[in-house]
ZAKE-550824 format. One record per residue (C-alpha): residue number from 0; residue in three letters; x, y, z. Coordinates in steps of 0.1 Angstrom, whole numbers, padded with zeros to 4 digits. Layout:
! ZAKE-550824
+------+------+-------+-------+-------+
| resi | resn |    xx |    yy |    zz |
+------+------+-------+-------+-------+
|  NUM |  Ala |     X |     Y |     Z |
...
+------+------+-------+-------+-------+
END
This chain:
! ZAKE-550824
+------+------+-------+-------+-------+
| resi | resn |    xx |    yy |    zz |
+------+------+-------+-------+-------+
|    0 |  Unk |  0881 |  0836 |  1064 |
|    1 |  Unk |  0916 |  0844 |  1067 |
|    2 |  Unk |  0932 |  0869 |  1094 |
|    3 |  Unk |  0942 |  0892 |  1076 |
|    4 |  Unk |  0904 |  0893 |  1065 |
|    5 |  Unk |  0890 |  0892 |  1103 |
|    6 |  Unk |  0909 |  0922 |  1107 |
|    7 |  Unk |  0895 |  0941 |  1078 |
|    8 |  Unk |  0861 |  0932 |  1084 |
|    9 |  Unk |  0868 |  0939 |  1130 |
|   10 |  Unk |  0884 |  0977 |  1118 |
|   11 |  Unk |  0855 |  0985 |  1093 |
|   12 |  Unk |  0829 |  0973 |  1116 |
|   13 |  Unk |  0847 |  0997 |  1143 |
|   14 |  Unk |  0848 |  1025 |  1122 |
|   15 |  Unk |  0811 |  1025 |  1111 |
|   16 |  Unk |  0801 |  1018 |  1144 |
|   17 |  Unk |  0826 |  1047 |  1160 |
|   18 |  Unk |  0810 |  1071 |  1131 |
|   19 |  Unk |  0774 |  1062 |  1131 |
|   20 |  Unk |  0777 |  1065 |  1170 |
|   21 |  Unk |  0795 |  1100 |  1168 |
|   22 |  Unk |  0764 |  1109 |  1143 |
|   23 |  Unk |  0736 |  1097 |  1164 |
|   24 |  Unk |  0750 |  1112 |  1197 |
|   25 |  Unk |  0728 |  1144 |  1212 |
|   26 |  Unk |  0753 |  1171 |  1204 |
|   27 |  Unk |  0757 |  1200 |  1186 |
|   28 |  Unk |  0771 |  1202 |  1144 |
|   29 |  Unk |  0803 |  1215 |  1155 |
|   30 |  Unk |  0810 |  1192 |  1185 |
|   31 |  Unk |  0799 |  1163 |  1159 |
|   32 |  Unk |  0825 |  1178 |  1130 |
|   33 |  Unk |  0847 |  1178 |  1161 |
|   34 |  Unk |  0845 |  1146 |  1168 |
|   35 |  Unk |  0845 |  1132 |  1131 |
|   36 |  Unk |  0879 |  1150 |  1125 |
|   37 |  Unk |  0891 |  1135 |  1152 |
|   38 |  Unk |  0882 |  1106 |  1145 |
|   39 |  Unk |  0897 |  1106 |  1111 |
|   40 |  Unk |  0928 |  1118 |  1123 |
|   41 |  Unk |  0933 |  1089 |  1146 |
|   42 |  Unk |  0926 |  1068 |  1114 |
|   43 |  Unk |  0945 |  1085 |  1096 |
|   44 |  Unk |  0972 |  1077 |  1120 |
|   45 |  Unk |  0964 |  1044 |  1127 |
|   46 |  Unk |  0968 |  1034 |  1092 |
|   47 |  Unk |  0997 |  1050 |  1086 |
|   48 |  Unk |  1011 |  1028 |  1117 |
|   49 |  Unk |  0997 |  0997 |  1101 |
|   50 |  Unk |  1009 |  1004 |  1064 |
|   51 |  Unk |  1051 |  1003 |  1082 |
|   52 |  Unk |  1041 |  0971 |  1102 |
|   53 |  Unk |  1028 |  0956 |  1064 |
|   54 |  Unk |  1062 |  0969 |  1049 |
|   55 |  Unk |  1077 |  0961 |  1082 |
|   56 |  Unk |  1063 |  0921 |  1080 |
|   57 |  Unk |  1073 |  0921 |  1044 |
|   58 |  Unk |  1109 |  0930 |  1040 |
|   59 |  Unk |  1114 |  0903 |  1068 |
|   60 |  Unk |  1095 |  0878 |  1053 |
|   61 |  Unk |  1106 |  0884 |  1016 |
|   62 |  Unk |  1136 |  0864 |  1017 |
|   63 |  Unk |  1126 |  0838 |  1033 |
|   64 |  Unk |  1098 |  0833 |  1008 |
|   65 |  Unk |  1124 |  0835 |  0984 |
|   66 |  Unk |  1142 |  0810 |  0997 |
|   67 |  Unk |  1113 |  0788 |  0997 |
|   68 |  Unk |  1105 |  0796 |  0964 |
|   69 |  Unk |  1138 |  0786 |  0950 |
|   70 |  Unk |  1138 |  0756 |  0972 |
|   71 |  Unk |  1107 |  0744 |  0961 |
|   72 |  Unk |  1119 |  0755 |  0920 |
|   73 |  Unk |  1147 |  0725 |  0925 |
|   74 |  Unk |  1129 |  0702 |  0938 |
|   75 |  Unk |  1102 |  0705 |  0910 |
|   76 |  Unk |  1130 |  0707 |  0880 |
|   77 |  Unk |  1155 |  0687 |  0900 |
|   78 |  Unk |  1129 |  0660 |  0898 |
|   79 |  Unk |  1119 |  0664 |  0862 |
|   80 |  Unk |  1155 |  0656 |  0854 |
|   81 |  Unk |  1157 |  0627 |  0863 |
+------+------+-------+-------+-------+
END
């Protein structure tokens, strides 16, 4: 399992457990709606943080990639050449 799926599968195990506690805890319907729009705000929020860090990660990476890429293209038909 890579990372990037450990995370995935640590923040949906975090938000079923955050909601399924929120639903099972002894309070009124309209401190639980309360509570479940709060917690989708800070969702909401929280993966708008982590969607820049992806495009963040991404536009510094991308050209070194490309390098690689094209570094890895002549060697491959560099060597056919010959």
């Amino acid at each position: 399992m890579s990372n990037k799926d450990s995370f995935f599968a640590l923040l949906t195990g975090v938000i079923i457990g955050a909601a399924v506690g929120i639903l099972f805890a002894p309070k009124s319907g309209k401190e639980t709606r309360e509570d479940l729009k709060k917690l989708g705000l800070d969702l909401k929020e929280k993966s708008k943080d982590f969607i820049e860090e992806g495009k963040t990660f991404i536009e510094e990476n991308k050209t070194k990639v490309a390098d690689v890429i094209e570094k890895k293209k002549a060697e491959y038909f560099g060597s056919k050449e010959k």
